[in-house]
C-alpha positions as CSV (number, residue, x, y, z in Angstrom):
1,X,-200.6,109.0,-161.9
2,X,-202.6,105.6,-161.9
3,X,-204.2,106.9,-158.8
4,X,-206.3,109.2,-160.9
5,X,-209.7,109.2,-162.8
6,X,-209.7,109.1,-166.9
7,X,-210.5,112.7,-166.4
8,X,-207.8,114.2,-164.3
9,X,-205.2,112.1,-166.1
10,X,-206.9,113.9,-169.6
11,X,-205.7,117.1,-167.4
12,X,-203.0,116.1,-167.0
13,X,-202.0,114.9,-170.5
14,X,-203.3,118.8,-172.2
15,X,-201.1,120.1,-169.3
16,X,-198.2,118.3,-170.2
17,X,-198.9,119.3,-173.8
18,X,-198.8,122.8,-172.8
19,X,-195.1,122.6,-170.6
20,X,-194.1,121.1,-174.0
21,X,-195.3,123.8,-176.1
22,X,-194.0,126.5,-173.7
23,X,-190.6,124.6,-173.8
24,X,-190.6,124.6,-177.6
25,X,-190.8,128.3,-177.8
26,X,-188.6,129.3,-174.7
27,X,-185.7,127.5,-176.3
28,X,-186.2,128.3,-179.6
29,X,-186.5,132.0,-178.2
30,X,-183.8,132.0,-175.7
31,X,-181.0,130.1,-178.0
32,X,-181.0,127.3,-176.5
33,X,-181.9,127.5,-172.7
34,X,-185.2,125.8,-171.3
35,X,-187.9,127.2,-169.3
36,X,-189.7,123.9,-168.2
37,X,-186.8,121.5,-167.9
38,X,-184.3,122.4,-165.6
39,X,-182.0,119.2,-165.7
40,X,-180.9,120.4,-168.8
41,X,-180.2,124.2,-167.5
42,X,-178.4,122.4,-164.8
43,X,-176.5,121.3,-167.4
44,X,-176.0,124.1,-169.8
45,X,-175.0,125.9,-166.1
46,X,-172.4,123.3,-165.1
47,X,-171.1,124.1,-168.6
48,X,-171.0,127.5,-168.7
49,X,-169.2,127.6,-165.1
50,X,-166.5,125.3,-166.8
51,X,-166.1,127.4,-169.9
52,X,-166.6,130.8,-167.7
53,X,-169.4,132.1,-169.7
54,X,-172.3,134.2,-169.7
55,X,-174.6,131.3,-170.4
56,X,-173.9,130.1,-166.6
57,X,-175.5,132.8,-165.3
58,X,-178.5,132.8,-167.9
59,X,-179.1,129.2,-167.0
60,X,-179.2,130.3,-162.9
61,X,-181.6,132.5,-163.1
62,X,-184.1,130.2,-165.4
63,X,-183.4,127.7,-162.7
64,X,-184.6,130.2,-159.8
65,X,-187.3,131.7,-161.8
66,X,-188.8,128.1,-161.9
67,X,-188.4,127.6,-158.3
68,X,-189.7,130.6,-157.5
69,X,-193.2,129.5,-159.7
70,X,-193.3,126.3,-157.6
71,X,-193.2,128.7,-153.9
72,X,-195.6,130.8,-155.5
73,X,-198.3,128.6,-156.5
74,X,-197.7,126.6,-153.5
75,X,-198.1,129.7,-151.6
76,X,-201.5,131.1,-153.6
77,X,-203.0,127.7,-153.3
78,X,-202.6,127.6,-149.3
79,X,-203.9,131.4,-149.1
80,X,-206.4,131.0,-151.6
81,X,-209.6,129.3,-150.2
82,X,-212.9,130.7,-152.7
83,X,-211.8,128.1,-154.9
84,X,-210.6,124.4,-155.2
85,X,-206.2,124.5,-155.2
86,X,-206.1,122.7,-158.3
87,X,-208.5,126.1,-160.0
88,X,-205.8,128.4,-158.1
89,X,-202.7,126.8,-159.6
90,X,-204.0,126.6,-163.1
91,X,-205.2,130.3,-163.0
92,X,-202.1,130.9,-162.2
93,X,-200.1,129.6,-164.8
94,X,-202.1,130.9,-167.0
95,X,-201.9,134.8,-165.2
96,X,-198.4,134.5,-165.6
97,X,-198.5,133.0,-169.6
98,X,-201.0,136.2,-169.8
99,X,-198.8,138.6,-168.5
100,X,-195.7,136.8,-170.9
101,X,-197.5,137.1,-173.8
102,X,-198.2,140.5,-172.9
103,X,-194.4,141.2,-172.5
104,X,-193.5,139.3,-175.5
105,X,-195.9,141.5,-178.0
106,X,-194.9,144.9,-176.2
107,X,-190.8,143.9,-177.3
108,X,-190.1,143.1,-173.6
109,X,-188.3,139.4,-174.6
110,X,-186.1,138.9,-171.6
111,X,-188.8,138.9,-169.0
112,X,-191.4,137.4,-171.6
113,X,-188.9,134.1,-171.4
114,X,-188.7,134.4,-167.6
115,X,-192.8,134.6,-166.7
116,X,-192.5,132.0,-169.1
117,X,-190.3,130.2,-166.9
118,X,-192.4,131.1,-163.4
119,X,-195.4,129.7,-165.0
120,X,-193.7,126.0,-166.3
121,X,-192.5,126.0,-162.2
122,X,-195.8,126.9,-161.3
123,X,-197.6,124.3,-163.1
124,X,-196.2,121.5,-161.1
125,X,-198.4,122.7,-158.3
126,X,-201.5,121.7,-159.7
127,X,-200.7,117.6,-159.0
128,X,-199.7,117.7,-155.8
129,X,-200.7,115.0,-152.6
130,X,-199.7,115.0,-149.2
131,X,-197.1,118.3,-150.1
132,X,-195.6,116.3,-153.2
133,X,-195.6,116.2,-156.5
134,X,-198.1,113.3,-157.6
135,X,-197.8,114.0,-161.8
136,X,-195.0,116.3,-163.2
137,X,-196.8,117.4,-165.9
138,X,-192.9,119.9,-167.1
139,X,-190.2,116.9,-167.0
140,X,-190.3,113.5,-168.3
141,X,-187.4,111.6,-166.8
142,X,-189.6,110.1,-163.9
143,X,-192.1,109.2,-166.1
144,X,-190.2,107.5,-168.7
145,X,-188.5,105.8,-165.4
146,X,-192.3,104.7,-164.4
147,X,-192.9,103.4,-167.6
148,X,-190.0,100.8,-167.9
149,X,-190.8,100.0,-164.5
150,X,-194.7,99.0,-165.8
151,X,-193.6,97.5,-169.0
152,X,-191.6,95.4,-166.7
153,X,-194.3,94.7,-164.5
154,X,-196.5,93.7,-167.5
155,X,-193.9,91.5,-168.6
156,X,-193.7,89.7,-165.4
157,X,-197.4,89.4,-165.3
158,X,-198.8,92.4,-163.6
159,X,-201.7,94.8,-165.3
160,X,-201.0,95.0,-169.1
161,X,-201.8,98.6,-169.6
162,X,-200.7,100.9,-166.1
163,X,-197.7,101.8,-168.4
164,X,-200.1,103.7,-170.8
165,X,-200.7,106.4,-169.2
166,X,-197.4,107.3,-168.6
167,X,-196.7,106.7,-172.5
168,X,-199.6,109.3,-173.1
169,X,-198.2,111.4,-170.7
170,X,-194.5,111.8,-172.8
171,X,-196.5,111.7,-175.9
172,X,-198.3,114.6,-174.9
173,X,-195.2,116.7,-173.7
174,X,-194.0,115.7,-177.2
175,X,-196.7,116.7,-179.2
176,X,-197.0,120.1,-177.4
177,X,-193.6,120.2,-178.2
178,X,-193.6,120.1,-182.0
179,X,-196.6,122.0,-182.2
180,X,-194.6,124.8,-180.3
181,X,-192.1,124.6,-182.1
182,X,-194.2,125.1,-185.6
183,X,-196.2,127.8,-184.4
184,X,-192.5,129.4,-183.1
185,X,-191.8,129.4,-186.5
186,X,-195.0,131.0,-187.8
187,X,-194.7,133.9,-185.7
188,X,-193.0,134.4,-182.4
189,X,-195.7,137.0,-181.1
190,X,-198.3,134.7,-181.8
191,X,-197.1,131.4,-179.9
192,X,-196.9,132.6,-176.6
193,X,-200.2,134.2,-177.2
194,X,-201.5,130.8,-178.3
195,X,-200.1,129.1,-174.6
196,X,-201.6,131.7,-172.5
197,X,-205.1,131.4,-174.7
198,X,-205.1,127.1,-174.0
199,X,-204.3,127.6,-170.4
200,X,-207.1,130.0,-170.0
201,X,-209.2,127.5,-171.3
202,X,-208.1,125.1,-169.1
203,X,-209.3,127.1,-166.1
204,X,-213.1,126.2,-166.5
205,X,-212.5,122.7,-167.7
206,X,-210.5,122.4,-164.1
207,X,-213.1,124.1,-162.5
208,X,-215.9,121.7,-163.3
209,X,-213.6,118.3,-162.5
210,X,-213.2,119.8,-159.0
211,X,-216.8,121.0,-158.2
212,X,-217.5,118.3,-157.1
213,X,-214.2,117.5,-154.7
214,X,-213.3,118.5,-151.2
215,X,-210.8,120.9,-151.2
């Protein structure tokens, strides 16, 4: 993450914010699955196989809904050539928060939650190097992992301040989080409406950080 201009990293941050949002409002409308972290449907699926429930299967198919996002996106970026990857990712996150928010206000609520789902997979597409993943902007375990590894550093006498970013980075996802969470609670129709409406800002604002970068 490091690696990256103030800018990108600012991407970065208001996508994370956005996973967290999106998170927020899957759970709350799913009962308690998640649509951007998928160690914890792991989890809930490991469960549910033990306990031979229903909630097994429910947590599968969040888990290959995400996937599928990531092939996706990674597929539409490497077809895509009239614009920069990074543009073709994001727009299509926010196509698919679009087309949940449309599901969500026609009554459709199952397959709102799973676009919902594609488009936290497919967002991970939008920081990737040399067919990685350089900033997962949906989960936060490897980033909380980074950042005791740079307090660390600090402590031992390296930079003071590479572990900020990843700080910001959680604090983001948090923020999104709560906000999601309050606006859930405000009206359900509205929220997912609300993600799709930031990440279609987000297009333009990603479109004039890459104008100027190779593809």
């Amino acid at each position: 993450m490091i690696r990256y201009d103030r800018s990108f990293r600012s991407l970065a941050f208001c996508l994370a914010g956005l996973a967290g949002f999106v998170d927020a409002i899957g759970f709350l409308g799913s009962g308690g699955l998640f649509v951007s972290f998928m160690s914890g449907n792991s989890t809930r699926m490991a469960i549910g196989i033990a306990e031979a429930t229903s909630l097994a299967l429910a947590a599968a198919a969040l888990i290959a809904l995400y996937v599928a996002g990531v092939f996706l996106n990674i597929m539409a970026t490497a077809k895509i050539t009239v614009a920069h990857p990074k543009v073709v990712a994001i727009s299509g996150v926010a196509a698919l928060l679009v087309g949940a928010a449309c599901c969500k206000w026609a009554g459709f609520d199952v397959p709102a939650t799973g676009l919902l789902c594609v488009a936290m997979g497919a967002s991970n597409t939008i920081f990737r190097r040399d067919g990685e993943v350089s900033i997962g902007v949906t989960y936060m375990t490897g980033t909380l992992v980074k950042l005791g590894h740079k307090l660390a550093d600090a402590a031992l006498g390296g930079s003071r301040t590479a572990w900020v970013p990843y700080l910001l980075l959680w604090l983001a996802l948090v923020s999104g989080g709560i906000l999601g969470a309050a606006s859930y609670a405000w009206s359900q129709d509205a929220s997912v409406g609300f993600a799709a409406a930031f990440a279609l800002a987000l297009v333009p604002v990603t479109q004039r950080l890459t104008a100027n970068l190779a593809s």
